[in-house]
C-alpha positions in Angstrom: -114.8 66.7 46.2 -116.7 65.8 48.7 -120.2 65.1 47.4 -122.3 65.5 50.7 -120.6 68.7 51.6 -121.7 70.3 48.1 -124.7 69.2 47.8 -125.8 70.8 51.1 -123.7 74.0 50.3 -125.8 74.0 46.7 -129.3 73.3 48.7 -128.5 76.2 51.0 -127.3 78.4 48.7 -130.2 78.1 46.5 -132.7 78.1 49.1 -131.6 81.3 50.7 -132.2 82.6 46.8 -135.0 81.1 46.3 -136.3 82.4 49.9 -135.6 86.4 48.9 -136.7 86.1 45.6 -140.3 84.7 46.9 -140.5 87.7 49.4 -139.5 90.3 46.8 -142.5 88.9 44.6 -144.8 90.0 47.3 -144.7 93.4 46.8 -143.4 93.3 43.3 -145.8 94.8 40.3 -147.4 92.6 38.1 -145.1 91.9 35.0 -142.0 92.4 37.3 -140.2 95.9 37.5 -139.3 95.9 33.8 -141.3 97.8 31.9 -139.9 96.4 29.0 -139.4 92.6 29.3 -137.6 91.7 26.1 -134.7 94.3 26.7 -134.7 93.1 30.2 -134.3 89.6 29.2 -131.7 91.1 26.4 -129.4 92.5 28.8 -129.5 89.4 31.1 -128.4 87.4 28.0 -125.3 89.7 27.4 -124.5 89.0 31.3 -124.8 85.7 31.7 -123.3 85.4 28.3 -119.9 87.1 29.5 -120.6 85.6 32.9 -120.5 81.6 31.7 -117.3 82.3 29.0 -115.3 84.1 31.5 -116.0 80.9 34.0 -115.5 78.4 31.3 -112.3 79.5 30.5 -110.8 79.9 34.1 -112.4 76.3 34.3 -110.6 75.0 31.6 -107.3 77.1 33.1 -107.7 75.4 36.5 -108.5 71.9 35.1 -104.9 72.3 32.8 -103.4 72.6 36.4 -105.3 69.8 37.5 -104.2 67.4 34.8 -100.6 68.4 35.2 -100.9 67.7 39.1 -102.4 63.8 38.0 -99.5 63.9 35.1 -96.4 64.8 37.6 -97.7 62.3 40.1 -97.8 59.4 37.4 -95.0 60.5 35.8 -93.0 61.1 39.1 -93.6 57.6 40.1 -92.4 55.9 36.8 -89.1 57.5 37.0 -88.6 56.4 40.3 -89.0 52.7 39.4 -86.8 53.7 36.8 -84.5 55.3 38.9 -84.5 51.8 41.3 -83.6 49.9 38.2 -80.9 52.3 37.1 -79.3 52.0 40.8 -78.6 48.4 40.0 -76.2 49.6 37.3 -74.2 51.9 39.5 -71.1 51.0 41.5 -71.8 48.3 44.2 -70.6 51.0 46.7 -73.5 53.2 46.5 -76.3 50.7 44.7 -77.6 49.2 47.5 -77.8 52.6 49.5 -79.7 54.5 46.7 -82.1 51.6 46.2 -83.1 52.2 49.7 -83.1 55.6 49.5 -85.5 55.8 47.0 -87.8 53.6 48.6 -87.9 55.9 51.3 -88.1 58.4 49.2 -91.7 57.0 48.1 -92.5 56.3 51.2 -92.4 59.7 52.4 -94.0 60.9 48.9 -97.1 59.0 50.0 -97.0 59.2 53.7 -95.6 62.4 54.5 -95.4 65.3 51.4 -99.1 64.2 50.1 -100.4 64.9 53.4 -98.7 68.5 53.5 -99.4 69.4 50.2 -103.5 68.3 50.8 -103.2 70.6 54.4 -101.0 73.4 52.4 -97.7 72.9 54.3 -95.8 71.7 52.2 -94.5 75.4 50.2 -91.0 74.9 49.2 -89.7 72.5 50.9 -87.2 69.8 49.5 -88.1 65.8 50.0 -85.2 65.2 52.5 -84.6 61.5 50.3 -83.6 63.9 46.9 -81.1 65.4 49.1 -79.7 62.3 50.9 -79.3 60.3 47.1 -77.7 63.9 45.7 -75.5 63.5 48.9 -74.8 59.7 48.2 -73.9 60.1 44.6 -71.2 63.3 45.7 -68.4 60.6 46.0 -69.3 58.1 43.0 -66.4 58.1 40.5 -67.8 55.2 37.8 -65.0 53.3 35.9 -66.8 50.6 33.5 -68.6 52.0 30.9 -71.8 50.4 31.8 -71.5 52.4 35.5 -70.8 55.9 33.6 -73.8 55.1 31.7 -75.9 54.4 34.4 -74.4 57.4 35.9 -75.2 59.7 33.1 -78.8 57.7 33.0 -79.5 58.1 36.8 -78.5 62.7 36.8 -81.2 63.0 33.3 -83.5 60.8 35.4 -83.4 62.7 38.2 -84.0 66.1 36.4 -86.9 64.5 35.4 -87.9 63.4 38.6 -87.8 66.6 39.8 -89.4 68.2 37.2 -92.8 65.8 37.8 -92.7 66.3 41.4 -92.8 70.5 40.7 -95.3 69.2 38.3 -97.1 67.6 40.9 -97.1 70.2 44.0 -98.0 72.9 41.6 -101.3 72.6 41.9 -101.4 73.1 45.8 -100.5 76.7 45.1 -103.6 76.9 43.3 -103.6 78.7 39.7 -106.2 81.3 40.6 -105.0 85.2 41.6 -107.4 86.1 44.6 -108.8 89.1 42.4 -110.2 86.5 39.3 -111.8 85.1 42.7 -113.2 88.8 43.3 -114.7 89.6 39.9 -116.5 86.0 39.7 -118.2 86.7 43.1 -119.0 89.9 42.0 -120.8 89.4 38.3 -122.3 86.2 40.5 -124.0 89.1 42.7 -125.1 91.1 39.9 -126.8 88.1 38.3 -128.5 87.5 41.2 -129.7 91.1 41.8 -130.4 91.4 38.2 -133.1 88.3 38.8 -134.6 89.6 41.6 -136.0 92.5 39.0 -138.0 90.0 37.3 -140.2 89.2 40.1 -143.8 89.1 39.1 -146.6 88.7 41.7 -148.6 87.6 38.9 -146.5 84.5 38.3 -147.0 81.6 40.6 -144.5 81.2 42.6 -143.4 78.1 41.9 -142.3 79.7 38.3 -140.5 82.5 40.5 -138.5 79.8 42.5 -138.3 77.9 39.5 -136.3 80.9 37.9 -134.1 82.2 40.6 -133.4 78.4 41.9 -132.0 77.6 38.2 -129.9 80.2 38.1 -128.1 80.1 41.7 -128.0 76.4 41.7 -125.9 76.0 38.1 -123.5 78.9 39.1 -122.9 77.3 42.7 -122.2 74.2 41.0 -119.7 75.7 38.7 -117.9 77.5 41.3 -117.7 74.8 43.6 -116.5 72.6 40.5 -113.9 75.8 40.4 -112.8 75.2 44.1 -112.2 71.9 43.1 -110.1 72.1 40.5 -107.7 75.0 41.6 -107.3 72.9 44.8 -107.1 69.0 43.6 -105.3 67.4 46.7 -108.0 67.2 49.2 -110.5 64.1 50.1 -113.3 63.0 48.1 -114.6 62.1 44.8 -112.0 63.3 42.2 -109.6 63.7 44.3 -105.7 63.2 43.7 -104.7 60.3 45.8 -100.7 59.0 45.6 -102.0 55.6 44.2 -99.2 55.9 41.3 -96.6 56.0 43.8 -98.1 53.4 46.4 -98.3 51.3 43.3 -94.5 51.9 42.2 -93.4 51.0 45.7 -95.4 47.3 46.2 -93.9 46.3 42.4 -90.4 47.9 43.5 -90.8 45.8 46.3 -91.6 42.6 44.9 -88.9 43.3 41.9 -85.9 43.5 44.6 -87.4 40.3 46.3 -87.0 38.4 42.7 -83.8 39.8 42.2 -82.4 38.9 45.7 -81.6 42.4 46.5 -81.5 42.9 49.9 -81.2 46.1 51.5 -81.3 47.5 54.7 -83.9 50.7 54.5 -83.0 54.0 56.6 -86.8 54.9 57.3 -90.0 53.3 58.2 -93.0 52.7 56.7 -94.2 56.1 56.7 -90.4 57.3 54.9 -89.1 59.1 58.3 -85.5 58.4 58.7 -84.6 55.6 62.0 
């Protein structure tokens, strides 16, 4: 989230409110328009009531998809370390090319899919490495036992590989139907009209902008917090950053230097094939 961006959205927001609720107190009676303040104030309590559980549990909903975004990025980036490991196991006619394919394959996670998914472009399209190693392993007939294990070791890992990165994309799709979207703007409105009813020319108006500003500037903050969460791949504070996977690459790296595997890699740094 960036921080700058909603703070000046909140100021704004709760200006404008603050703004129109002044200039309705002008001409407002004394005591506000209720004639009857404590049924007033009753009513206001059963909105904001149904108003704050409503948000707090799409909150919670969107910040479920949030965590399992963060979860299928970590988890994503274990197996393929794992994966790199397992590749070691395989015949020697296809280890050295799946190693380096999924190095790539990270390389395009973090260079080139977290970058569509943070724009929205990414929809339903396949990492080109997944289909390259799928292609690579077509032809692999294992003979000792300890290649048909890895064998049998590498097709569960990848299931789970591609499970974490589903995991992980999911939450570009975002979680929330645009009519939940709808209905939030809409009891936000009525809040805010409902307040305008309790101006009161006989308050000073720093207690009028005191009440409206209060208001306006929690549920901006909520939704904005909202925004946030149904959309986690962007810049900012909070947001997800492919620091698992950047991680699994440099100790990948490093692993194959100690272990005197060398391989000739089929992309570049950012994972685009050469």
């Amino acid at each position: 989230m960036n921080i700058l961006m909603a703070a000046i959205v909140v100021a704004v927001v709760t200006t404008i409110a603050v703004a129109i609720m002044l200039l309705v107190r002008r001409r407002a009676p004394e005591g506000s328009y209720f004639a009857d303040g404590d049924r007033a104030s009753g009513v206001f309590g059963v909105l904001a009531t149904g108003f704050s559980v409503l948000l707090g549990f799409i909150i919670f909903l969107a910040f479920t998809s949030y965590d399992s975004s963060r979860a299928g990025a970590e988890t994503e980036a274990l197996v393929v370390a794992q994966q790199i490991k397992t590749a070691q196991s395989l015949p020697e006619s296809v280890s050295d090319e799946l190693t380096a394919e999924l190095v790539c394959y990270g390389r395009s996670v973090i260079n080139d899919e977290w970058a569509r998914v943070e724009s929205g472009s990414l929809d339903a399209a396949i990492n080109p490495w997944a289909a390259e190693m799928f292609t690579t392993l077509g032809d692999v007939e294992p003979q000792a036992a300890s290649e048909q294990s890895a064998y049998d070791k590498w097709l569960d890992q990848t299931e789970a590989r591609e499970a974490a990165r589903n995991d992980r994309i999911h939450g570009a799709a975002g979680v929330l139907p645009a009519p939940l979207w709808i209905v939030l703007a809409f009891i936000s409105l009525v809040i805010f009209v409902y307040m305008l009813f309790f101006a009161d020319r006989a308050e000073r108006a720093i207690t009028q902008a005191m009440l409206m500003g209060a208001v306006v500037s929690v549920i901006t903050l909520l939704m904005l917090l909202l925004a946030f969460l149904s959309n986690p791949f962007q810049d900012g504070l909070g947001g997800l950053e492919p620091s698992a996977m950047e991680r699994t690459m440099r100790v990948a790296v490093d692993e194959l230097e100690v272990a005197n595997v060398d391989i000739a890699l089929p992309c570049d740094q950012a994972g685009r094939e050469i």
